[in-house]
C-alpha positions in Angstrom: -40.4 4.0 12.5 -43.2 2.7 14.5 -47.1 2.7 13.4 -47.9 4.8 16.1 -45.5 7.6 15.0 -46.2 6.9 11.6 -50.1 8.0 12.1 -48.6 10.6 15.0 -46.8 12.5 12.5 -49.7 11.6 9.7 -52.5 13.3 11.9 -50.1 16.5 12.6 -49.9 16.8 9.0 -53.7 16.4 8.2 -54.1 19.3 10.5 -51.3 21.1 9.5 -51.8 21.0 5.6 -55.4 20.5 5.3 -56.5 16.5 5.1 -56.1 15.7 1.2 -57.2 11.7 0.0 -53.5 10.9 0.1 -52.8 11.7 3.4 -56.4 10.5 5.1 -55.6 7.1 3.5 -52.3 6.9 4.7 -53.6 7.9 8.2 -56.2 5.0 7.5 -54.0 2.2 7.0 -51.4 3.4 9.4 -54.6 3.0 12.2 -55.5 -0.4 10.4 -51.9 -1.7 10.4 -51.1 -0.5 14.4 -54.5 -2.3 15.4 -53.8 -5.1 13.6 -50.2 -5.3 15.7 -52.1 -4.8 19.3 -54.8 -7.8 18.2 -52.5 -10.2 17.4 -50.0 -9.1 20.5 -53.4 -9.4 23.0 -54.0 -12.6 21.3 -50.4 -13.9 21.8 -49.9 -14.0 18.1 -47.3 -11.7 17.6 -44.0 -13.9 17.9 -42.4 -15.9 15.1 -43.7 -19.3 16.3 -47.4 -17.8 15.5 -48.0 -19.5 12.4 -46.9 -23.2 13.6 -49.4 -22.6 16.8 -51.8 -21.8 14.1 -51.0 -24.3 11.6 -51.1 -27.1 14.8 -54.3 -25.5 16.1 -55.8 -26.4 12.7 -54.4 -30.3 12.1 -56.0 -30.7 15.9 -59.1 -29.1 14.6 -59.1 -30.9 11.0 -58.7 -34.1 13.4 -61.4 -33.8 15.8 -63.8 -33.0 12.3 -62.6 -35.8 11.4 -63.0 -38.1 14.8 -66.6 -36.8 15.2 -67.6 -37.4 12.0 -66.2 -41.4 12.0 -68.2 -41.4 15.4 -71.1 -40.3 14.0 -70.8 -43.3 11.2 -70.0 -45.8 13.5 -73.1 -45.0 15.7 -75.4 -44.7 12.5 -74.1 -48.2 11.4 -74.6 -49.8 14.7 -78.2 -48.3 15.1 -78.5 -49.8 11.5 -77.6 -53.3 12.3 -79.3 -53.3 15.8 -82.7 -52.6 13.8 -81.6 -55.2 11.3 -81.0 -57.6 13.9 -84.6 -56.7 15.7 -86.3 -57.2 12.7 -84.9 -60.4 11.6 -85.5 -62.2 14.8 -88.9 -61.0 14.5 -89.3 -62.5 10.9 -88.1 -66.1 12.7 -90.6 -65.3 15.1 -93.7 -64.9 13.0 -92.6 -67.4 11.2 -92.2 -70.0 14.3 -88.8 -70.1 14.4 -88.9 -68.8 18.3 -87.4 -71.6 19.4 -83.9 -70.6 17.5 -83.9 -67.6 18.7 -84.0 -68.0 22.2 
């Protein structure tokens, strides 16, 4: 039986019988369970390869995280050494070592 006759039949009963706890939670996680279906159908997640799209989707994520954040330390260390580099060239200078520098 489908969700959506599930809660049909569910919501004739409420009004039939009078809406007890039972049968409003029912009727609540029948709704839940049938808009749960339609999201992950709209989203295109509703075949059996779903989880491997999802389990790629995060590797590719994990790896650009990953790719950024090496990026980020490469740049940092570069910035480092170029400021290293300026300042030791100007320690040679002060000190009149120019003339091995340029």
């Amino acid at each position: 039986m489908k969700n959506e006759e599930m809660l049909a039949r569910l919501v004739a009963q409420a009004e039939g019988d009078g809406a007890d706890l039972v049968t409003l939670r029912a009727i609540v996680e029948e709704a839940t369970d049938s808009g749960a279906e339609r999201v992950l159908d709209r989203l295109g997640l509703a075949d059996h390869k779903a989880q491997d799209d999802l389990d790629e989707l995060r590797e590719l994520l994990r790896a650009w995280r990953d790719a950024k954040a090496s990026a980020w330390k490469a740049a940092i260390t570069w910035i480092v050494r170029g400021v290293l580099a300026l300042l030791l060239i100007g320690i040679a200078m002060r000190f009149g070592f120019g003339n091995l520098v340029t």
